[in-house]
TIPA-37285 format. One record per atom (N, C-alpha, C, CB): x, y, z. Coordinates in steps of 0.05 Angstrom, whole numbers, plus 5000, padded with zeros to 4 digits. Each point is the difference from the previous one (the first is absolute). Glycine has a CB too. Example, Ala and Ser with C-alpha at 12.3 -4.5 7.8 and 13.67 -1.06 7.14 Angstrom:
BEGIN
526448865156 498250245000 501850245000 496249775025 503150444961 501650245001 498550225014 502449874957 
This chain:
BEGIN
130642905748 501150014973 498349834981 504750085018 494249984951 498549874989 502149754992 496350414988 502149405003 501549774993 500750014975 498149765030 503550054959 500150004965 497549764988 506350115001 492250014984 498149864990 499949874972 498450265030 500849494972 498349834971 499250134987 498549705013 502250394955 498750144987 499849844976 501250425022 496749514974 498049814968 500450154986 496249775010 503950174960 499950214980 497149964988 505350034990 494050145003 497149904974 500349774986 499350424987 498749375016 498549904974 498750064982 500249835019 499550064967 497050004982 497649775003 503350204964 494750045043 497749744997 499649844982 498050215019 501349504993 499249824981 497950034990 502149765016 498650104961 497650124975 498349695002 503450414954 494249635042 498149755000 497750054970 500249945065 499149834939 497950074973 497350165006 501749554980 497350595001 497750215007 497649805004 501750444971 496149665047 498049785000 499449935023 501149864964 501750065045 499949855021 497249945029 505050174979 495149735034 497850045019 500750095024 497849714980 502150485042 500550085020 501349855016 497150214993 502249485001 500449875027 502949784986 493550025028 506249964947 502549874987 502050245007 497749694957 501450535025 502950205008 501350035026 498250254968 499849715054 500949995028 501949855005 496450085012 502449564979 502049835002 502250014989 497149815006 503250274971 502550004980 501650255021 497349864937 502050365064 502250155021 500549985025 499350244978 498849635037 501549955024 501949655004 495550405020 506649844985 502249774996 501549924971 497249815038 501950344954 501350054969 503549985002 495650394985 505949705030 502850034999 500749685010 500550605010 497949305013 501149815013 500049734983 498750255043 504649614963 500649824985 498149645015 505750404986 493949464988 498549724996 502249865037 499049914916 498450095093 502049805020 501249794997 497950135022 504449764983 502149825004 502550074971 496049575030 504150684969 501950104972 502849975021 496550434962 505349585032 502750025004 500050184986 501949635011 499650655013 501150234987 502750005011 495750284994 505349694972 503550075000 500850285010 500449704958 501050365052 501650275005 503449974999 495750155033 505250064954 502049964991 502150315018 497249664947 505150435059 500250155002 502150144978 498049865043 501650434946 501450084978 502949995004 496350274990 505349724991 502950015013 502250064973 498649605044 500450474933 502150134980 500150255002 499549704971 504250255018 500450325001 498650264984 504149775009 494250134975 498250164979 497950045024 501049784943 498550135075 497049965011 500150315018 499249355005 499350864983 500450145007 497650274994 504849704999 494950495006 498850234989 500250325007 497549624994 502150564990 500250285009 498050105024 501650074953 497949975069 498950155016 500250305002 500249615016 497450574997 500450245008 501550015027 495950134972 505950065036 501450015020 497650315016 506249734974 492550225043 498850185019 500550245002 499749695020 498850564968 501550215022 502550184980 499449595049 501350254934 502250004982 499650154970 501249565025 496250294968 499550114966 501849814981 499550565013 502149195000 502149864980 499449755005 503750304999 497049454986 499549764999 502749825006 496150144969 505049665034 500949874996 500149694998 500750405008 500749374986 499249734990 501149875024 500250024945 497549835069 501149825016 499649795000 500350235019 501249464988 499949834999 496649785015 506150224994 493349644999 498649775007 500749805018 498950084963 503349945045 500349774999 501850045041 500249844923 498749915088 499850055032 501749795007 495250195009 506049875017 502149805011 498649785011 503350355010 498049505004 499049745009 498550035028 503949774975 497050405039 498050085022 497950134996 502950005021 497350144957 497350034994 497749774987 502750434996 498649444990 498349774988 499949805020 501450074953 499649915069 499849865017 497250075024 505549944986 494450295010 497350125016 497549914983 502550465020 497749594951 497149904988 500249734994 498850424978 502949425024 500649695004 498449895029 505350064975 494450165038 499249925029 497550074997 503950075028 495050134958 497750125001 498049814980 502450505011 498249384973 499649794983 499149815016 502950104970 498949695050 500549875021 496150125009 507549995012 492650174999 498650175023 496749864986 503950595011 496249554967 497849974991 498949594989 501450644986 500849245004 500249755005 498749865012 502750104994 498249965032 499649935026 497549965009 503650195006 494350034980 496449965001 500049825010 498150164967 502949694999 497849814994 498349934964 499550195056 501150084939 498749974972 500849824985 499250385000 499249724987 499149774973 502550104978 493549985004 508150274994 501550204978 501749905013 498150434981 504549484998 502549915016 502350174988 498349495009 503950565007 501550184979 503649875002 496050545009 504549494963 502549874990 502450154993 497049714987 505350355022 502150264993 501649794973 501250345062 498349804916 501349974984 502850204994 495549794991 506350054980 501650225001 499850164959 503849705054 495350124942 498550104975 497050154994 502949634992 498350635004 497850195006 497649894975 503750505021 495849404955 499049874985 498449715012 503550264972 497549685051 497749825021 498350245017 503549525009 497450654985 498450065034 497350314985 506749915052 491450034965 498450165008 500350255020 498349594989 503350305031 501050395005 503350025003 495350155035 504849994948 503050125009 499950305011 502349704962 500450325065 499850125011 502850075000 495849865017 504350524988 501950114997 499650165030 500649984942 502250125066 500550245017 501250194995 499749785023 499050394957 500250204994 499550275019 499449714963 503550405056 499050225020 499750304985 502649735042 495250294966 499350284992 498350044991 503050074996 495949674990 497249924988 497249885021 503849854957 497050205064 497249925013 500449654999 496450484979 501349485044 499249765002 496749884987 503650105042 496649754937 498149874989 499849794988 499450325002 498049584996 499049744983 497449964984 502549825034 498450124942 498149914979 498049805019 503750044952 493249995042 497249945021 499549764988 497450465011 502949285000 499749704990 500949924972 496250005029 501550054962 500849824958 500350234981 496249544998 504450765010 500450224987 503049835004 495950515009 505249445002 503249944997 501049894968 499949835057 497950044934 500749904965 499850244981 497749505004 500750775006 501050034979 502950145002 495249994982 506150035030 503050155001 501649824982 500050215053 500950004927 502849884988 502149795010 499550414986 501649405001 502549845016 501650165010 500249654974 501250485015 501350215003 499250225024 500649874952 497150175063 499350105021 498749925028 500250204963 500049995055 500449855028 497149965004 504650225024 494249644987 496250015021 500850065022 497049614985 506050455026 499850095035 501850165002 498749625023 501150504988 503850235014 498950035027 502250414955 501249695047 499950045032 501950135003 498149655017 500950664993 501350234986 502350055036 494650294950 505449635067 501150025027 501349715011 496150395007 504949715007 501549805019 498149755012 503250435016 496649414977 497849725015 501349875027 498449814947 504750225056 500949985030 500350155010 501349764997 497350555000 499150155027 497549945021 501950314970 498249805051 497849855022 497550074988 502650065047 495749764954 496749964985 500350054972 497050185040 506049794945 498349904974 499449784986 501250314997 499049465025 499149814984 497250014992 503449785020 495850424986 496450034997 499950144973 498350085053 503549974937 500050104967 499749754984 503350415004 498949455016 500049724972 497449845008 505949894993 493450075032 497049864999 498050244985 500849675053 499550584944 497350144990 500149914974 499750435028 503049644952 499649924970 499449774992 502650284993 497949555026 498949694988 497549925013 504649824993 495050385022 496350015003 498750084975 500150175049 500950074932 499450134978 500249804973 501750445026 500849364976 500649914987 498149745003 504450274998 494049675020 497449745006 498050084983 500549885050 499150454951 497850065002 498350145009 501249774993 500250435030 498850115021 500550215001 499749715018 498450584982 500750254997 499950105030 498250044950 502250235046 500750225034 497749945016 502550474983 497649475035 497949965026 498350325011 504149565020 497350664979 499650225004 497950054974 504750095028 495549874950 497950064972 497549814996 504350154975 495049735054 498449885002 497950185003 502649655014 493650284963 498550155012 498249965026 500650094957 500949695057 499149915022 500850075026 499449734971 503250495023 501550105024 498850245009 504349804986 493550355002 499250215013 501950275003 497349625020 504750394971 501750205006 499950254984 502649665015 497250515005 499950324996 502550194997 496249925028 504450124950 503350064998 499550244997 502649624980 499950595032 500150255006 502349984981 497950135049 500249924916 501250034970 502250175002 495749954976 504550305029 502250144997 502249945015 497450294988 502549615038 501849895018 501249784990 497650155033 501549704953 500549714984 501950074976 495049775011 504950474969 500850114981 502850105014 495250094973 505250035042 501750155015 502649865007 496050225015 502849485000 501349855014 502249924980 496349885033 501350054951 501949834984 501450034974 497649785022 502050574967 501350154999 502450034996 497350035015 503849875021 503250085003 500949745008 499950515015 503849404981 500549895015 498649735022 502150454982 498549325014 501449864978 500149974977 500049885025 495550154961 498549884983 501050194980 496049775026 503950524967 499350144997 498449954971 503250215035 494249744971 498549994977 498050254993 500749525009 497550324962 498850324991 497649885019 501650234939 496349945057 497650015008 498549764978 500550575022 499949384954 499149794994 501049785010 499150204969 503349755040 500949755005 498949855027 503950194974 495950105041 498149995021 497149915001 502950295006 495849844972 497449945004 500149734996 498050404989 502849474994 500049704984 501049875022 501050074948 501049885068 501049895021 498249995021 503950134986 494750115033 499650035024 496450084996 505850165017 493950034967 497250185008 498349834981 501650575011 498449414973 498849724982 499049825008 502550044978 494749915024 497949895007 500449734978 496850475020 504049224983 499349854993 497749894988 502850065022 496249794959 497449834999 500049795007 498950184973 498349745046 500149795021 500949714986 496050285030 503649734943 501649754988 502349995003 497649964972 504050245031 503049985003 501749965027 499350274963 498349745058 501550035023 501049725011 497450445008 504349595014 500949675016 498649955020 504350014993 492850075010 497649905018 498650165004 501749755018 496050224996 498150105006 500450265028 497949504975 503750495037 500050205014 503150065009 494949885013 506350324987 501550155003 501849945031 496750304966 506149555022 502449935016 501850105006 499149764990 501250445024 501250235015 504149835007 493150235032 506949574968 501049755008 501649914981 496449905026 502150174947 502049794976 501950144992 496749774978 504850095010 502950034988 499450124972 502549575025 495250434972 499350204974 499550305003 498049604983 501550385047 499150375007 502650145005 495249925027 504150364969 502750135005 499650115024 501550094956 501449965058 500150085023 499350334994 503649585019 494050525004 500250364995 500750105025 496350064967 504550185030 500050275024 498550085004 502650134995 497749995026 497350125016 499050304981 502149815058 496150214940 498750244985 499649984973 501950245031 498249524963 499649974963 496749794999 507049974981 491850035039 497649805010 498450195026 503249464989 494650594984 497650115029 497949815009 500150484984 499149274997 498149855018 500149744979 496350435028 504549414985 499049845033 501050225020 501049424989 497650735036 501850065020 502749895009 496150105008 503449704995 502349795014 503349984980 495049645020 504350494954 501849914984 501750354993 496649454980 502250745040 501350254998 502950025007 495650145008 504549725010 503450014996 501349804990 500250245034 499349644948 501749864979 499149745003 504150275002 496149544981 499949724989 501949895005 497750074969 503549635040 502949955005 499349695002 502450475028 497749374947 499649834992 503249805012 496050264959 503549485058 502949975009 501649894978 498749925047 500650024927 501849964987 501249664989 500250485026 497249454981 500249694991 496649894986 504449895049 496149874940 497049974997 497749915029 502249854948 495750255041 498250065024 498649754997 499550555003 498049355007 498449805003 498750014978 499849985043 499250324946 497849934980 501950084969 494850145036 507949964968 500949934977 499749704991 502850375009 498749515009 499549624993 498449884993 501549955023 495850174994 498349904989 498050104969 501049895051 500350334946 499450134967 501449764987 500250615002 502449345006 501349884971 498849725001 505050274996 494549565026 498949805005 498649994985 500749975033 496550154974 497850054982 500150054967 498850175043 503349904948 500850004972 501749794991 499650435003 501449475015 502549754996 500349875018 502250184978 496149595022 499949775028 502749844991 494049895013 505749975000 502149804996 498549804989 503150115035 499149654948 498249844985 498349785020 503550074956 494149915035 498149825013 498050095022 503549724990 496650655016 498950035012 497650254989 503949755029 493450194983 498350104985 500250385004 496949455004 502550644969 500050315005 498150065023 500950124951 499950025069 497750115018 497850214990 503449915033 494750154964 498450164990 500750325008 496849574999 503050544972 500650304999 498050185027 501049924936 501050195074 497950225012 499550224976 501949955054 495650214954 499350194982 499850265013 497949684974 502050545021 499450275018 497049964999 504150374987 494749845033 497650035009 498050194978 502349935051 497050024932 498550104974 497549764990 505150284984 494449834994 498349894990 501449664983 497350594997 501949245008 501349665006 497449764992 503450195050 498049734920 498149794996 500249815014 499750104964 497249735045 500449825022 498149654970 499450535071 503449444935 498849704981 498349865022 504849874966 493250065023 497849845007 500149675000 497950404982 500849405034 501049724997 497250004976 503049755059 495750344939 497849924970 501550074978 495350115018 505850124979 501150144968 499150265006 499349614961 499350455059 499950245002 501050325007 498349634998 502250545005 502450215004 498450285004 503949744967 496950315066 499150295005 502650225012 494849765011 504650394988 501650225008 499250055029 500550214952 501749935069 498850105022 501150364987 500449495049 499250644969 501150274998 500450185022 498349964962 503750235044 500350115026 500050244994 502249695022 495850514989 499650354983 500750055031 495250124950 504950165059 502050174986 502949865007 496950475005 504749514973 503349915008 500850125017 501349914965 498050445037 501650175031 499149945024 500650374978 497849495028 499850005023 499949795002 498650325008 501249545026 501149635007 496749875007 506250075033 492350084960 497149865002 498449904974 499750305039 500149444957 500149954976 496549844998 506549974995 492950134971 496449865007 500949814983 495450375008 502349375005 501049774969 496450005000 506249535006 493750384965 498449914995 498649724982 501450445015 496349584990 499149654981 499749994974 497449885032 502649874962 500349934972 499249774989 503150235005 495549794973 498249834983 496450055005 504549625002 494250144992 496650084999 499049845029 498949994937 500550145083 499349915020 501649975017 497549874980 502249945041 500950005032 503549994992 495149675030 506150414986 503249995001 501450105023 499850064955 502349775049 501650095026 503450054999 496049715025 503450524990 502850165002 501250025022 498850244971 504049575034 501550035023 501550085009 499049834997 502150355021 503050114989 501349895028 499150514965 503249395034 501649855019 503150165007 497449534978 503250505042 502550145005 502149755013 497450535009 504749534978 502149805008 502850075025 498449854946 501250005075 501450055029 500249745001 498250425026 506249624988 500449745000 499349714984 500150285034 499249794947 499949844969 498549834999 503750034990 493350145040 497049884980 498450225002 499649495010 498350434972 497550164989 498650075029 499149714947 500150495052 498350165032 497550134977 505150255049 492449664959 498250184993 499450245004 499249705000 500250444976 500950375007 497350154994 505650014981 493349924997 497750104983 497949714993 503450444976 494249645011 498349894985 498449835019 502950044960 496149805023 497949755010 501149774993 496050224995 503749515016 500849784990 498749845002 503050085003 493949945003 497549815007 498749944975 499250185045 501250024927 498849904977 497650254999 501449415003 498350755009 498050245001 501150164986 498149975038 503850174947 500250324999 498450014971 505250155030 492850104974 497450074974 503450124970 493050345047 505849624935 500550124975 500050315011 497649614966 505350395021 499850335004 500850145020 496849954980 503849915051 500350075019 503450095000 495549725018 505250495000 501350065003 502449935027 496450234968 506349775038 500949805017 501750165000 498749554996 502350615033 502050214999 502049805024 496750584986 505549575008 503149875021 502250224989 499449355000 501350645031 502250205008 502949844990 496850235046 504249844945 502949794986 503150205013 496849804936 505050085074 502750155013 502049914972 499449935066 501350384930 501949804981 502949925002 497350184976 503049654996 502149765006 499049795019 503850334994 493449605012 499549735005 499249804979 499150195038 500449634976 498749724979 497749965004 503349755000 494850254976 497449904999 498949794982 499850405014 498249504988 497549874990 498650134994 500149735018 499350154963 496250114984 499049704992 501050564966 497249445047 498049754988 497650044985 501249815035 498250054945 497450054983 498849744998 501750384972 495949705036 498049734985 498250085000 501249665009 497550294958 498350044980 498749835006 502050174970 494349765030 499249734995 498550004974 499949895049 498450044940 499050024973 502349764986 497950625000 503149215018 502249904983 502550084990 496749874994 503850395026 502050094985 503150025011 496050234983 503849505038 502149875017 501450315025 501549524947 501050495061 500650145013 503050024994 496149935028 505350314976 502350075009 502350085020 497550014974 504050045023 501850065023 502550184993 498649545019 502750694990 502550124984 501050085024 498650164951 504049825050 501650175023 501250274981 501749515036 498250764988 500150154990 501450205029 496049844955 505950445035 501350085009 498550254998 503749704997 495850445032 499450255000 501850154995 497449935024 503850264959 502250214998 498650235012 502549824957 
């Protein structure tokens, strides 16, 4: 049976100033939603009798007005789910208020309306008067506490794990339209694409390679996934946070006093800061296939290393490291993906050396 799914509504892109430089605009969007670490986010839950709105009733052609507003066992599940996320470690702490005018998300359970959440600091702009979360189903049925840990994954910051362009997945489109279609979701085919078939940009994602595992992915059925092979009969995420969720939010929100760990990056083209001031690019042609050429950089002698990471050290994989490789030379390596790598550079001419860890997708 398909599950009932997270459904985001549209944003609007942020608008930046024209001009910009490639590598500012990069910075400015990745991570754009996610909130200044050590904020206290208030959450409040809705609870007047006005708190309320018209929905479509399924199936029907008619609407009617239902309430916002959720019993105590229900607020008692995202009280826990709150708890859950807590518990990290981060740096984001969160505070239940009862004045919706303190709080940053208020949250309604509105059934019939789906389950969702406004994506980190999009939560400001919603009216006082409107919710950043619902939770359109029962949260003390078996495995849904994984609704209330998914929306306040959404609510950190963190989009669908599945719309990662790092997951490789081959979706059998009409099957996907179909599914979800009918019963429980029954959505349109836009709602779908935006949710599920929708290819992310790698600034937006919650890491570098694709977590089959997190509490952000949705659970699938068998026949809506033709490749990865392995993932043909369905995805089945157990429903809690996984290792590298934690460590996404970590990495965005340490706790105080401890140093940010350095961003992984996907396996592309990656400025490598130099200890002189200097800055080269590596590059990996063709992206389709897992054999990748690097090449040298600057005026004269230079060396290119590429290092694979097992058991959480560096194994030499490619290149030279004696200080020989000619200008120009070429340095091929076979890469598996979803591992961890190294690239080493050193320039001489004075032009110090580098180092970047980097994720084959």
């Amino acid at each position: 049976m398909t599950a009932r799914y997270c459904s985001l509504a549209r944003q609007p892109a942020p608008a930046f100033a024209p001009g910009l430089a490639a590598e500012r605009l990069g910075a400015l969007m990745s991570g754009h939603r996610m909130w200044v670490n050590g904020t206290v986010l208030h959450y409040c839950f809705l609870d007047a009798e006005t708190d309320g709105s018209v929905i479509a009733v399924p199936g029907s052609g008619g609407t009617r007005w239902v309430s916002w507003v959720g019993d105590k066992t229900q607020q008692d599940v995202v009280r826990d789910a709150f708890g859950a996320w807590r518990d990290v470690g981060i740096g984001v702490s969160f505070v239940e208020v009862d004045d919706r005018s303190e709080a940053e998300l208020r949250i309604g359970f509105q059934q019939g309306d789906g389950s969702w959440s406004t994506v980190g600091r999009d939560a400001l702009r919603a009216g006082l008067n409107e919710r950043t979360m619902n939770f359109g189903w029962d949260l003390t049925a078996p495995g849904e506490r994984a609704t209330a840990l998914h929306e306040i994954g959404h609510a950190l910051g963190m989009q669908h794990e599945h719309q990662s362009p790092f997951a490789g997945i081959h979706w059998d489109d009409e099957a996907v339209y179909a599914d979800l279609a009918g019963p429980p979701n029954f959505w349109s085919r836009d709602r779908t694409f935006f949710n599920i078939l929708r290819k992310l940009d790698p600034a937006d994602v919650n890491g570098s390679v694709w977590d089959p595992q997190s509490v952000m992915e949705y659970p699938f059925s068998a026949g809506l996934i033709l490749e990865p092979e392995q993932f043909r009969g369905g995805v089945h995420p157990p429903g809690a946070l996984s290792p590298l969720d934690e460590e996404f939010v970590l990495r965005w929100y340490p706790p105080p006093g401890a140093p940010r760990p350095p961003a992984l990056v996907p396996f592309r083209s990656v400025p490598l800061s130099l200890a002189a001031g200097g800055q080269a690019d590596f590059t990996v042609e063709p992206p389709e296939t897992r054999e990748y050429s690097f090449g040298t950089f600057g005026d004269g002698d230079s060396v290119v290393v590429v290092f694979e990471e097992r058991d959480g050290e560096p194994r030499f994989l490619a290149g030279r490291d004696d200080g020989g490789t000619p200008h120009n030379a070429t340095i091929r390596a076979r890469l598996v993906k979803g591992r961890r790598y190294f690239v080493r550079v050193r320039l001489y001419c004075g032009w110090g050396a580098g180092e970047t860890a980097v994720m084959c997708w």
